[in-house]
C-alpha positions as CSV (number, residue, x, y, z in Angstrom):
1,X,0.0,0.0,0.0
2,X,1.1,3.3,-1.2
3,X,0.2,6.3,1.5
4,X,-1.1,9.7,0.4
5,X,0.8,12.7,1.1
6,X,-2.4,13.7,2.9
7,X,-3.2,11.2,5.5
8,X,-5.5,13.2,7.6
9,X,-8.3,14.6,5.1
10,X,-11.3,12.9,5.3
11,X,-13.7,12.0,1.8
12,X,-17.6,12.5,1.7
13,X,-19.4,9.4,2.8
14,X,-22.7,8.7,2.6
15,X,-25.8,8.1,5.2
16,X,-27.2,5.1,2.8
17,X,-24.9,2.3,4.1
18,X,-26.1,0.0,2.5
19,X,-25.8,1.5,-0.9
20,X,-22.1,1.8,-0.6
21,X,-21.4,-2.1,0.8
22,X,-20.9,-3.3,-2.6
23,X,-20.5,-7.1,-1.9
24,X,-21.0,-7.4,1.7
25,X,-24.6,-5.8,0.6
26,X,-26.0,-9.4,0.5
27,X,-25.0,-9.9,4.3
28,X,-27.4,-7.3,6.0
29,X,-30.0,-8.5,7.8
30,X,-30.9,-11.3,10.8
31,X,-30.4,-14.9,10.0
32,X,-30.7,-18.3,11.6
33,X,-29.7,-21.6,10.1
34,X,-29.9,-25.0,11.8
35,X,-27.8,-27.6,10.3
36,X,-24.5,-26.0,11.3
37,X,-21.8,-28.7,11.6
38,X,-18.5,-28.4,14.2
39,X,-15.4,-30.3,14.3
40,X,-13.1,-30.0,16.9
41,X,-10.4,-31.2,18.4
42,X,-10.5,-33.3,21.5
43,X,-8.2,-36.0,23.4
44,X,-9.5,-39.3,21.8
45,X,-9.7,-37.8,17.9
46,X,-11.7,-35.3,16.7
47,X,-15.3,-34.7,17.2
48,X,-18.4,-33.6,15.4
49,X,-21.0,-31.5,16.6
50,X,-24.2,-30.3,14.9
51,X,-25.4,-26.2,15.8
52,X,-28.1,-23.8,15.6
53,X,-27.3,-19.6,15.0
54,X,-28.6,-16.7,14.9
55,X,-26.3,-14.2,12.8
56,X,-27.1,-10.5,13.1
57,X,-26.1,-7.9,10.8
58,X,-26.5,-4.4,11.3
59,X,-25.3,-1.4,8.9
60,X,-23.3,0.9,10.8
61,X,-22.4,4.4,9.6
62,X,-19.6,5.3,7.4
63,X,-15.8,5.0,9.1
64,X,-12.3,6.9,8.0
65,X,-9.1,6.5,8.9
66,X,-8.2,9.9,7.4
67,X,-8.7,9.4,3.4
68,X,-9.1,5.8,4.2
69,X,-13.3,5.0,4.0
70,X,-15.6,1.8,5.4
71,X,-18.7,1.0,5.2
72,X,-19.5,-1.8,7.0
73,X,-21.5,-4.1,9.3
74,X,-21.4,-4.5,12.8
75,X,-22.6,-8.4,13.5
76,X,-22.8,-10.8,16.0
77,X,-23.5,-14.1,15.9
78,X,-24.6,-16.5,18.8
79,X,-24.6,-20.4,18.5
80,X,-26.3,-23.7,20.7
81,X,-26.8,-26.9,20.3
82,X,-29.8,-29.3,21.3
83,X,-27.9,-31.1,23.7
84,X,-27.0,-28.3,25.8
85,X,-28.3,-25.0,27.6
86,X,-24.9,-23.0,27.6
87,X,-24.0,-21.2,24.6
88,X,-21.9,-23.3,22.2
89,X,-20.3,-20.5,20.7
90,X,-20.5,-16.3,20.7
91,X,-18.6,-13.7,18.4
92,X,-19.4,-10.6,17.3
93,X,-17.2,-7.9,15.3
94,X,-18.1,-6.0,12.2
95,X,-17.6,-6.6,8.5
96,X,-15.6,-3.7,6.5
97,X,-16.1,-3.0,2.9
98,X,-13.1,-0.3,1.0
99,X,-15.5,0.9,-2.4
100,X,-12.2,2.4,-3.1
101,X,-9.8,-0.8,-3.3
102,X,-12.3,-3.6,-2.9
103,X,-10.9,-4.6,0.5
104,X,-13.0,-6.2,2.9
105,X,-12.6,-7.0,6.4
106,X,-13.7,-9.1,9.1
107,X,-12.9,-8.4,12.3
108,X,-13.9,-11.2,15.4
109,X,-13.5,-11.5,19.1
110,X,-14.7,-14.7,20.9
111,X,-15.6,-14.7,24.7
112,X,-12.4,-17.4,25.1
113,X,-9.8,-14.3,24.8
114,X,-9.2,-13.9,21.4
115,X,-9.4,-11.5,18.5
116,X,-8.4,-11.6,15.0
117,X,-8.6,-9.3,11.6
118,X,-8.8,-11.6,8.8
119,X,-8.5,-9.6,5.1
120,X,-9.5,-10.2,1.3
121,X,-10.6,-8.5,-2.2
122,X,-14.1,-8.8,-3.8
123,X,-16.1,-6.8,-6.1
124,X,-19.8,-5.8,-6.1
125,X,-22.2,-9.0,-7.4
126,X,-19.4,-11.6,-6.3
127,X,-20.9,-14.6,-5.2
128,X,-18.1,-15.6,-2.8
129,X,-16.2,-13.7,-0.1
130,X,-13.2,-15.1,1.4
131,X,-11.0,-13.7,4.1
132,X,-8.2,-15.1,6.4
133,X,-6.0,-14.2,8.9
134,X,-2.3,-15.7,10.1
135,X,-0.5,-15.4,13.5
136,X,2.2,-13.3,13.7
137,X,0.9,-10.9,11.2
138,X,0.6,-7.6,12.6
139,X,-1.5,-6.5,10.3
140,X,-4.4,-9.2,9.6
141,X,-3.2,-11.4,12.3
142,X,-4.4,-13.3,15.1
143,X,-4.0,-12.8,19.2
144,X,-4.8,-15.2,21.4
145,X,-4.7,-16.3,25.4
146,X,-1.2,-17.1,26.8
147,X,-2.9,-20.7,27.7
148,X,-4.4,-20.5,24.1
149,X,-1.1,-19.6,22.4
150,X,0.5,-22.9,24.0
151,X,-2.4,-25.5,23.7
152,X,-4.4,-24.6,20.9
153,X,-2.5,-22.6,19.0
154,X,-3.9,-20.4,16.0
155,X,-1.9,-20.6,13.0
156,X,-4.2,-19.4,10.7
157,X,-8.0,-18.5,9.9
158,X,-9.7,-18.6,6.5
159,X,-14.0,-18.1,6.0
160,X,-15.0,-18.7,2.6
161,X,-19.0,-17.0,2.3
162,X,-20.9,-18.3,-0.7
163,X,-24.2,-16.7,-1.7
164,X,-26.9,-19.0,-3.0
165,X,-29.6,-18.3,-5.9
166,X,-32.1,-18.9,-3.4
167,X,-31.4,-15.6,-1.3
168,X,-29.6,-17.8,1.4
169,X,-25.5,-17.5,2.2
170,X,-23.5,-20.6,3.6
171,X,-19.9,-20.3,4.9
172,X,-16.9,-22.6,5.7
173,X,-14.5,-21.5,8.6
174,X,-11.6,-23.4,8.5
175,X,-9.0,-22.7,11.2
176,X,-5.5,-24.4,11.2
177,X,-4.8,-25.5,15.5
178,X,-1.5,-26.8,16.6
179,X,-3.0,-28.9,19.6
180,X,-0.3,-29.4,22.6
181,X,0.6,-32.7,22.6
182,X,-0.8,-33.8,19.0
183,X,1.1,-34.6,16.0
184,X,0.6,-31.9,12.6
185,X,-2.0,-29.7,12.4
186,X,-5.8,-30.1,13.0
187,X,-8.0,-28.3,10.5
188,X,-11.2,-26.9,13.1
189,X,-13.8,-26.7,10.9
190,X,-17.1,-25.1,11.0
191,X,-20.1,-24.9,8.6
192,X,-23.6,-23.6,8.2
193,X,-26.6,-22.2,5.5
194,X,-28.3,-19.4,7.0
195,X,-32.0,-18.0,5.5
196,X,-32.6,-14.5,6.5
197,X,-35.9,-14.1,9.1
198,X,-35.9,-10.1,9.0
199,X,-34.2,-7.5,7.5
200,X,-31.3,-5.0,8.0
201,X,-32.5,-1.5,10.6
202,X,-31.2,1.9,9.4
203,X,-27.8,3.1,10.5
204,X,-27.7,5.8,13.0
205,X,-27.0,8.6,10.7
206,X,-30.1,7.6,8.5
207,X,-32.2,7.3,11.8
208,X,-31.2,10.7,13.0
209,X,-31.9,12.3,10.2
210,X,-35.6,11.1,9.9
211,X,-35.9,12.1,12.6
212,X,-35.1,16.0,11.4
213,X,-32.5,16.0,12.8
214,X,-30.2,18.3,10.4
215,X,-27.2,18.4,12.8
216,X,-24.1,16.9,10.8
């Protein structure tokens, strides 16, 4: 990446988030999906588990860093399972769309102490997304727990997001554990079709601004 010579002037943005999202457009909204499959890594060989989730969308207003411009999503998705009460999984983060570059982002923090910023390229209409993250990168890396970092280690993360002709999106998180006291490298993988049950809400901005509220 080449900087400008200005690095603090903000662009124009836009209220209409969802206008400017180009391919992450197709993501707004509340879905659940209930055929999720989990494998994970556990003392006796992997295991598989089977998931419900509810994935929640919402447009947020435009971001800068200086010239630099997002429009994104701020999500968060929440998982069970019918065997259990607890939650089987939590995360929430926001997805990040450049219009100028193409880059997207996904950023994600779990409830288990760790984080990661996981990056790719995609135009409007593209009917896959995919986005990954390595450790040691201190850019689109990975942090993670001390006890984490030396049992089950995150080497790297990869979601691949596929849009189906039938308004649905399924997605394939594959993430790459070095697991203390296992030989090679165990590929976690998780996997799910979500339908959407409601639509996205307005972003603050737009909100305000129906509101009549001029104030910029």
């Amino acid at each position: 990446m080449t900087l400008p010579d200005d690095i603090f002037t903000e662009p124009e943005s836009s209220p209409d988030t969802l206008a400017h999202l180009g391919p992450l457009a197709r993501l707004a909204g509340v879905w659940e999906g209930t055929k999720g499959i989990d494998v994970n890594p556990k003392a006796d060989g992997p295991e598989r588990r089977t998931f419900n989730e509810r994935y929640t969308l919402q447009p947020i207003d435009p971001q800068t860093n200086g010239p630099q411009l997002f429009y994104g999503l701020r999500y968060h998705t929440h998982i069970t399972t019918d065997e259990e009460l607890i939650t089987f999984h939590d995360q929430v983060g926001y997805w990040l769309y450049e219009p100028a570059t193409g880059l997207i982002l996904q950023t994600l923090a779990i409830p288990r102490g760790q984080i990661a910023l996981a990056s790719g390229h995609a135009r409007p209409g593209d009917d896959r997304l995919i986005v990954s993250a390595e450790r040691g990168r201190t850019d689109y890396g990975i942090c993670s727990t001390t006890f984490l970092e030396e049992a089950f280690r995150t080497e790297s993360y990869k979601l691949t997001v596929t849009f189906n002709a039938d308004g649905s999106w399924s997605y394939v998180a594959e993430t790459a554990l070095a697991v203390h006291g296992q030989p090679g490298i165990f590929n976690h993988r998780d996997q799910n079709t979500l339908t959407r049950i409601a639509g996205p809400d307005p972003t603050p901005w737009q909100s305000r601004l129906a509101a009549g509220d001029g104030t910029s």
